[in-house]
C-alpha positions in Angstrom: -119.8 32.7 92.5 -115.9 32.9 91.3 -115.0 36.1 89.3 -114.3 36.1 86.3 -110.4 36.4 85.2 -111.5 39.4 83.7 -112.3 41.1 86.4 -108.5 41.2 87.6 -107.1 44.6 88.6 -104.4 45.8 86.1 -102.2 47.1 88.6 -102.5 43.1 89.9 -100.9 42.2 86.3 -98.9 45.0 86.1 -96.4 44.1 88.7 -96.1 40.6 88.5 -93.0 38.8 87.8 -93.7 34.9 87.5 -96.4 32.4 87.5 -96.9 29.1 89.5 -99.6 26.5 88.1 -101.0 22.6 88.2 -100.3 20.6 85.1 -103.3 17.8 85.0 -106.6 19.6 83.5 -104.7 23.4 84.1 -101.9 23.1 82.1 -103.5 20.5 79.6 -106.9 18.9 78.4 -107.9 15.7 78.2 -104.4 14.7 79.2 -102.5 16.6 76.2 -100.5 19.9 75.9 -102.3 21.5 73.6 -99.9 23.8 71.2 -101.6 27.0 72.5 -100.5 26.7 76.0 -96.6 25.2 75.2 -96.9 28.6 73.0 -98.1 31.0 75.8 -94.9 29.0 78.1 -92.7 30.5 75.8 -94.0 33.5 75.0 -94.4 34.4 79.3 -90.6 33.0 79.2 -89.5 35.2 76.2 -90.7 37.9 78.5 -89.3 37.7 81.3 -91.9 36.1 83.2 -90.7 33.4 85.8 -92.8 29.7 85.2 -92.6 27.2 87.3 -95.2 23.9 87.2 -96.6 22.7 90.2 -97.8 19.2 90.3 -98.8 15.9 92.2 -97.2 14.0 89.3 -94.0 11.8 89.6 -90.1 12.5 90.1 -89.7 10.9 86.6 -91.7 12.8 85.0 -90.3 16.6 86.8 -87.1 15.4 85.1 -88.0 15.3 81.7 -90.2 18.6 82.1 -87.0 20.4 85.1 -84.5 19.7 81.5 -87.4 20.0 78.4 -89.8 22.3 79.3 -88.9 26.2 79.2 -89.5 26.4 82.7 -87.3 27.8 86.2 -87.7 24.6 87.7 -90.6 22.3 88.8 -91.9 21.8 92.5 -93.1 17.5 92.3 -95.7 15.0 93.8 -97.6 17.4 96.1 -94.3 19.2 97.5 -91.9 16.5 98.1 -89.3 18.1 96.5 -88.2 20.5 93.4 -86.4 19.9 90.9 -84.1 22.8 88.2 -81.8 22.8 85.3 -78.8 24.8 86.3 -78.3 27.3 83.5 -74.9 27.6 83.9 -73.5 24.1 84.8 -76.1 22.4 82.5 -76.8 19.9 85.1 -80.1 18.7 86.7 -80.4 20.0 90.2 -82.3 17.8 93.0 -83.6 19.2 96.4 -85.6 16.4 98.7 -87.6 17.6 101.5 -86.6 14.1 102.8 -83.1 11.9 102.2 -83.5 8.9 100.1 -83.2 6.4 102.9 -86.2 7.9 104.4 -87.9 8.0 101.5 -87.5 4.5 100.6 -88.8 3.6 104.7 -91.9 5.4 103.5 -92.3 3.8 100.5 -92.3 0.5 102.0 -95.1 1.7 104.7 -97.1 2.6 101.7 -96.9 -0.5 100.5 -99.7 -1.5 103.2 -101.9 1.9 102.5 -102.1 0.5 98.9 -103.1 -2.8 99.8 -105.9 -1.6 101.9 -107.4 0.7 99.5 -107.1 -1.8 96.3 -109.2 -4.3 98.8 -111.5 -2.0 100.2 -112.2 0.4 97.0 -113.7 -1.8 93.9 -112.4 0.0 90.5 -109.8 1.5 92.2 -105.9 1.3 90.5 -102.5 2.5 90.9 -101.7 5.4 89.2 -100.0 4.2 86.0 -97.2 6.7 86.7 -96.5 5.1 90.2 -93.7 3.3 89.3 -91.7 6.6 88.6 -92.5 8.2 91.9 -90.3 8.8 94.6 -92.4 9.8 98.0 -96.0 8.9 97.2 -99.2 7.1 96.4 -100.7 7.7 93.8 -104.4 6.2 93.5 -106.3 6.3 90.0 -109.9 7.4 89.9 -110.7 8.5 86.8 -107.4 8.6 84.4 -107.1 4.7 83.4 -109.9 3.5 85.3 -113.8 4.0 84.7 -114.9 7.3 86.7 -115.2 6.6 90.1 -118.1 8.4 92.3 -117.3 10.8 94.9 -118.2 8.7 97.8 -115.4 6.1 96.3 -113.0 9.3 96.0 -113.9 9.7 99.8 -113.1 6.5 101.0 -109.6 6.7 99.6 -109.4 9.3 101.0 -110.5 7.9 104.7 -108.5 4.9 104.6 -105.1 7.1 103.7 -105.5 8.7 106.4 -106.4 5.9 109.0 -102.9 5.2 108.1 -101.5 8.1 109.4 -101.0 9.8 105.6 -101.8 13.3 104.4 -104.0 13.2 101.0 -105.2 15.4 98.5 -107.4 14.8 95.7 -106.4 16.1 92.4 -108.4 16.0 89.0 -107.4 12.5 88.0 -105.9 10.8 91.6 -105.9 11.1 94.8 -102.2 11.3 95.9 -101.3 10.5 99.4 -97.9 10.4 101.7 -96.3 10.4 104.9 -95.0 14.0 106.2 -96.1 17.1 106.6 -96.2 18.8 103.2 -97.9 20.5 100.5 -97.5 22.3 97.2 -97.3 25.9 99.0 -94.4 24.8 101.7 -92.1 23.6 98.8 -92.7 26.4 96.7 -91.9 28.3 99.6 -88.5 26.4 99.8 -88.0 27.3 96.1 -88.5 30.8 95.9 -86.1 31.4 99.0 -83.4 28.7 98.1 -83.1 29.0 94.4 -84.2 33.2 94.1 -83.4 34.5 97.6 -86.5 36.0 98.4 -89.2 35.4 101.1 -92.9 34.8 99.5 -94.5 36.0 102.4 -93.5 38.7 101.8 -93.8 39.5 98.0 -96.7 36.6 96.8 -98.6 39.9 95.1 -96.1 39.8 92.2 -96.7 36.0 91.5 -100.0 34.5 90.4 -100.9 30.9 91.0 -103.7 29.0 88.5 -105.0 25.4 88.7 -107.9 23.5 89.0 -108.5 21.0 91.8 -109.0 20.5 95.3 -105.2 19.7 95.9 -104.5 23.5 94.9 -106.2 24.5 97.7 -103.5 25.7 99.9 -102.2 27.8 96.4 -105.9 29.6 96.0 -105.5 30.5 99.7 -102.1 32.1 99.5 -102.0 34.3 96.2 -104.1 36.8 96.6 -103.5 36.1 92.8 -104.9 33.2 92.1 -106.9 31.6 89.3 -108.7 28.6 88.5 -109.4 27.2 84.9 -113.2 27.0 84.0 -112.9 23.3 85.3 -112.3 24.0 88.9 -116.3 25.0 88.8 -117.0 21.1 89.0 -115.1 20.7 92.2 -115.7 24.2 94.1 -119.0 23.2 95.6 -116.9 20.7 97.9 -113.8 22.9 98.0 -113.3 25.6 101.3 -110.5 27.6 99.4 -111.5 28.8 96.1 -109.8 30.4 93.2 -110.0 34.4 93.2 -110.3 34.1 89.4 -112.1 31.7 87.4 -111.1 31.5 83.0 -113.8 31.7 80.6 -112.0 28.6 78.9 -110.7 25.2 80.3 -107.5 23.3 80.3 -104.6 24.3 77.7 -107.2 27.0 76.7 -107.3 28.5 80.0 -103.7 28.9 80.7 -103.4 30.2 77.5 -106.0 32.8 78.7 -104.2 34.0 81.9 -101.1 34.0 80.0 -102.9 36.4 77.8 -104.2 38.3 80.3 -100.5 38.8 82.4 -98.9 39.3 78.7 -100.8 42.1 78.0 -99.9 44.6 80.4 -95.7 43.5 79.6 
């Protein structure tokens, strides 16, 4: 049984200084920002409160949201890289974990994982943001496609990594890669490249929400972490867990912890 976010200490609220979270099903709901959690963005930003979006979606799409969003910058598709608007110089700033001409070599050997998994998983697609993706392979299972069964969702899962790729399921795809990454090492590489610090050693003043089994390593880390109410229908299968669960899901529940931190500031 996950706590309830209000069951947080105050003192955990009091002292923290910026928030990491998912996009897909944390962030929005039924695949739209709804206005309430755009407004709890601003009003964390207004206060001094660090954001920064944490996703498995595409390098095209961390572009738009790096420059439109009110956001400190935007660590992409599972961890391969982050991406930041540069206040001063009002220019995009990009940092790979790997250069593009090893990126493209990748690419090309994922060409081969796709076609296995299209053959061997009926009802399967590509992600319909593929195209704008940079490091990885994105496989629909319930976005564009009719809902595919768990057992399905565990066979993409096997044949990824037959081919010598790392996967992780999130709440629409199931993205998978070559290398030896995730969501937390990047964000790692954020926090000490772009603000100088060392999360090991200060994680208590950030709090991380999401919902999915690809936030795993995040609901590991952060002491503070929380999970929207939708997170329930994956935690049976999960081994790393939320500290925190919402009352409310999606946009709703982000709008909730924003809430919660935004009362104590």
């Amino acid at each position: 049984m996950i706590p309830p976010l209000t069951e947080i200490k105050a003192e955990n609220l009091e002292k923290l200084s910026g928030i990491f979270f998912d996009i897909d099903d944390t962030f929005t709901t039924g695949g739209r920002i709804y206005a309430v959690a755009y407004d709890a963005l601003w009003r964390l930003k207004k206060e001094g409160i660090k954001t920064v979006p944490i996703t498995g979606r595409p390098a095209g799409w961390c572009d738009h949201i790096a420059r439109m969003w009110p956001v400190d910058g935007i660590v992409g598709e599972n961890g391969a890289f982050y991406f930041r608007m540069d206040e001063k110089e009002g220019k995009m700033k990009k940092r790979f974990l790997d250069s593009a001409e090893v990126r493209e070599e990748k690419r090309e050997r994922l060409e081969a994982v796709k076609k296995d998994i299209l053959a061997s998983v009926p009802g399967t697609a590509i992600a319909s943001d593929q195209l704008y993706r940079e490091a990885d392979l994105a496989i629909d299972y319930c976005e564009d496609v009719e809902p595919l069964g768990v057992e399905a969702v565990e066979e993409i899962c096997r044949i990824f990594r037959k081919h010598g790729c790392r996967c992780k399921v999130s709440s629409i795809h199931v993205n998978g890669w070559f290398g030896d990454y995730d969501k937390l090492g990047m964000t790692k590489t954020f926090v000490r490249e772009l603000w100088g610090m060392n999360l090991d050693e200060c994680r208590e003043n950030f709090l991380f929400c999401g919902d999915s089994p690809n936030d795993e390593p995040m609901f590991e880390y952060f002491p503070n972490s929380v999970g929207v109410r939708g997170v329930l229908r994956f935690a049976h299968r999960m081994k790393y867990v939320p500290s925190f669960v919402t009352d409310r899901d999606g946009s709703d529940g982000f709008a909730e912890i924003a809430d919660a931190i935004l009362k104590y500031k």
